[in-house]
C-alpha positions as CSV (number, residue, x, y, z in Angstrom):
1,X,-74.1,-58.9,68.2
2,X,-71.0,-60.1,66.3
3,X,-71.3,-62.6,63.5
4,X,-69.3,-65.6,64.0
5,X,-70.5,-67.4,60.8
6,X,-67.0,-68.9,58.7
7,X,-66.2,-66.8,55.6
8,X,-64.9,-68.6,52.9
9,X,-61.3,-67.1,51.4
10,X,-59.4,-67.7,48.3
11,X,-59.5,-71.2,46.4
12,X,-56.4,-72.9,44.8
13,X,-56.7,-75.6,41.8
14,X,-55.1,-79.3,42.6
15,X,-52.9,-78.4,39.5
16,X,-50.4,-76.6,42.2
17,X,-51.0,-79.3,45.2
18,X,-48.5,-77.3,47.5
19,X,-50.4,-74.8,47.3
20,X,-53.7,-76.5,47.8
21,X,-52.4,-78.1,51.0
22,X,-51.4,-74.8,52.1
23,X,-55.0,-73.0,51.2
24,X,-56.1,-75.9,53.5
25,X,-54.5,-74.7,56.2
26,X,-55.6,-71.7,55.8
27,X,-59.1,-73.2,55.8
28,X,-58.2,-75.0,58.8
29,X,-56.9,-71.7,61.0
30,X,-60.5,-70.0,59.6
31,X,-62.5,-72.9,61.2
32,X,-59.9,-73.1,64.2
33,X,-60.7,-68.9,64.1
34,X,-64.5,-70.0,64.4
35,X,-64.0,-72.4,67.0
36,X,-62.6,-69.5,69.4
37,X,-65.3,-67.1,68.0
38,X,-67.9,-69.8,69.0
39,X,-66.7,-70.3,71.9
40,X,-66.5,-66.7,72.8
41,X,-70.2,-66.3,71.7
42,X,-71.3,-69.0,74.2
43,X,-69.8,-67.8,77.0
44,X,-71.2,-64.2,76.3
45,X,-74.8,-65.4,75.6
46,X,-74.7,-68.3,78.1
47,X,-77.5,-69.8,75.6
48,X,-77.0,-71.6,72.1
49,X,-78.6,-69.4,69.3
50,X,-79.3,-70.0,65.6
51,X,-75.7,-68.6,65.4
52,X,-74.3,-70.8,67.7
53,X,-76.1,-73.8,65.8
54,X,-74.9,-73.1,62.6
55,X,-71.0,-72.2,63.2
56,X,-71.1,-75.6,65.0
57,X,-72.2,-77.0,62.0
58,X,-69.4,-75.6,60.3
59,X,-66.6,-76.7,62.4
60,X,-68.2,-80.2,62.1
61,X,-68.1,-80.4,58.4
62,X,-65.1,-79.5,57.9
63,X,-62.9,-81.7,60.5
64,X,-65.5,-84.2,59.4
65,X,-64.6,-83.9,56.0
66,X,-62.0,-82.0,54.3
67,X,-59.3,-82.7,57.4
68,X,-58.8,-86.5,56.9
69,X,-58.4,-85.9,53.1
70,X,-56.0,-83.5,53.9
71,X,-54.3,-85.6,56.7
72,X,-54.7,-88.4,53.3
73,X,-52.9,-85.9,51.4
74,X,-50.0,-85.2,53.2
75,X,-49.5,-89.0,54.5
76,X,-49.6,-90.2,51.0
77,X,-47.4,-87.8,49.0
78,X,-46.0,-85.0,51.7
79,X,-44.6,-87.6,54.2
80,X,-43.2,-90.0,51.9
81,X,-40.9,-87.3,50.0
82,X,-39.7,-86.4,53.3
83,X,-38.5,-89.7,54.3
84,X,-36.6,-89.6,51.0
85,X,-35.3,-86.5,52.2
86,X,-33.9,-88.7,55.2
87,X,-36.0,-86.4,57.6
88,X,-37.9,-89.4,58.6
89,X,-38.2,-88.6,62.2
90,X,-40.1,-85.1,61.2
91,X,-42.8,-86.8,59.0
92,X,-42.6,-89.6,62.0
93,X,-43.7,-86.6,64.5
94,X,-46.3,-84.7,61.9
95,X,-47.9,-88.4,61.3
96,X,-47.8,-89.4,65.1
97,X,-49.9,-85.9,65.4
98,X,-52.3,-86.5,63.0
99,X,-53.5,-89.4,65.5
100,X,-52.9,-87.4,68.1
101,X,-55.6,-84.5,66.6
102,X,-58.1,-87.1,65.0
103,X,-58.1,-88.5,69.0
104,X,-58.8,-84.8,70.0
105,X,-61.4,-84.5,67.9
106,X,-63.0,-87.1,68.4
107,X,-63.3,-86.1,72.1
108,X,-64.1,-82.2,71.3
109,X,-66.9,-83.3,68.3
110,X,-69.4,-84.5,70.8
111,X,-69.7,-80.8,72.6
112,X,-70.1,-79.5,69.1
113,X,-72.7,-82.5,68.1
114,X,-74.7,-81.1,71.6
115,X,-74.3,-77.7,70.5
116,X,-76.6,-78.0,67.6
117,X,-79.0,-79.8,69.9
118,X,-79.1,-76.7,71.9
119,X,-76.8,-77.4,74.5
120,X,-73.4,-75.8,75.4
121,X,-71.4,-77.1,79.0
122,X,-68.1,-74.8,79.5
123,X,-66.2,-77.4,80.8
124,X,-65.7,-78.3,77.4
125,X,-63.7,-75.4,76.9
126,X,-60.3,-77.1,77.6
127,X,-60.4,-79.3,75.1
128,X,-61.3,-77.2,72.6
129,X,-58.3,-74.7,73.5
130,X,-55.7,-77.8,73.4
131,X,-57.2,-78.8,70.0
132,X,-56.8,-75.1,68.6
133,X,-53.1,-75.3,70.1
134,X,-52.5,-78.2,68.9
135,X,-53.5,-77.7,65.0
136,X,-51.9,-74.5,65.1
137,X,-48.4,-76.2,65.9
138,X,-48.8,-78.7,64.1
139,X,-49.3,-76.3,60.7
140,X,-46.5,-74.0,61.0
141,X,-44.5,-77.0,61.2
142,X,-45.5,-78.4,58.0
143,X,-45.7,-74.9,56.4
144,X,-41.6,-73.8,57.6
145,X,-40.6,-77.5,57.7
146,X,-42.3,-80.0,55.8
147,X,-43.9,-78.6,52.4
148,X,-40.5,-77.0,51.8
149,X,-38.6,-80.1,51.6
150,X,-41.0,-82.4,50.1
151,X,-41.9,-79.9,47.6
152,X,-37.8,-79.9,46.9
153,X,-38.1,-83.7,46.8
154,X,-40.9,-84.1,44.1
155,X,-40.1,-84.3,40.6
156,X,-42.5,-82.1,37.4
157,X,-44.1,-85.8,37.0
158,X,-44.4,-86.6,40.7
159,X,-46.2,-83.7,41.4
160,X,-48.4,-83.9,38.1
161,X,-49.8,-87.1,39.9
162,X,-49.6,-86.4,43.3
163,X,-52.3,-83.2,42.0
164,X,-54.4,-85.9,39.6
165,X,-54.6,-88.5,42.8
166,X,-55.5,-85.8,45.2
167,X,-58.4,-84.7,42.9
168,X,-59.5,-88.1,41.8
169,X,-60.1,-89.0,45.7
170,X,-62.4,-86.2,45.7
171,X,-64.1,-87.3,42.8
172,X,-63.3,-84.1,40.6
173,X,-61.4,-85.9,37.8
């Protein structure tokens, strides 16, 4: 049998915060990458395993956790610079869909929460495919679209305290 545990990948300092927010989203296509896997590994087994258990875990932790500071991130210093930029309408959409996702979620973490209890229903298998689908979008927009520009927008200084704030929130400064 396959493992479907998460692997951790590369980490990026907050002293380059583009590229922290883009080694989140690689983060979040690994636990989006686990979700599938998971999902995959339930429908093979047709039980919930140890496995099963603990990649659930996972994917809980970390849309739990890490995404909202993330979303933070971006709505504080990403989405601001592009509204400078006068491309208010695409930091308007990317904002809009971080309520949209946070909604999905918080439909798709109950089937997850039961998972770890030892329970796994298939029909929850839509949501979780619109969630994946709709994360993925979302983060090649922001990659090709968003960071681009507000990194173009933000200043040496800007960005020195845009990486301090983003740390401080975290409580590593």
């Amino acid at each position: 049998m396959a493992t479907i545990l998460l692997h951790e990948g590369p980490s990026v300092g907050f002293e380059a915060p583009f590229e922290m927010l883009e080694a989140c989203h690689d983060r979040v296509e690994r636990t989006l990458s686990l979700l599938e896997r998971l999902r995959l590994h339930l429908d093979r087994l047709d039980v919930v395993d140890e496995q099963a258990r603990h990649a659930a875990r996972d994917v809980m932790r970390y849309f739990d956790l890490a995404a909202p500071k993330h979303h933070e991130d971006e709505e504080r210093h990403v989405f601001p610079a592009l509204r400078e930029q006068g491309q208010a309408a695409l930091a308007d959409r990317l904002q809009a869909e971080h309520g949209e996702m946070a909604a999905q979620w918080a439909r798709l973490r109950p089937t997850l929460a039961a998972i770890v209890d030892g329970a796994w229903d298939s029909a929850a298998a839509p949501l979780w495919e619109a969630f994946v689908v709709s994360y993925r979008r979302h983060i090649v927009d922001e990659d090709e679209q968003a960071y681009p520009a507000a990194a173009a927008a933000i200043d040496d200084r800007c960005l020195g305290r845009m990486a301090e704030e983003m740390a401080h929130r975290r409580g590593l400064r």
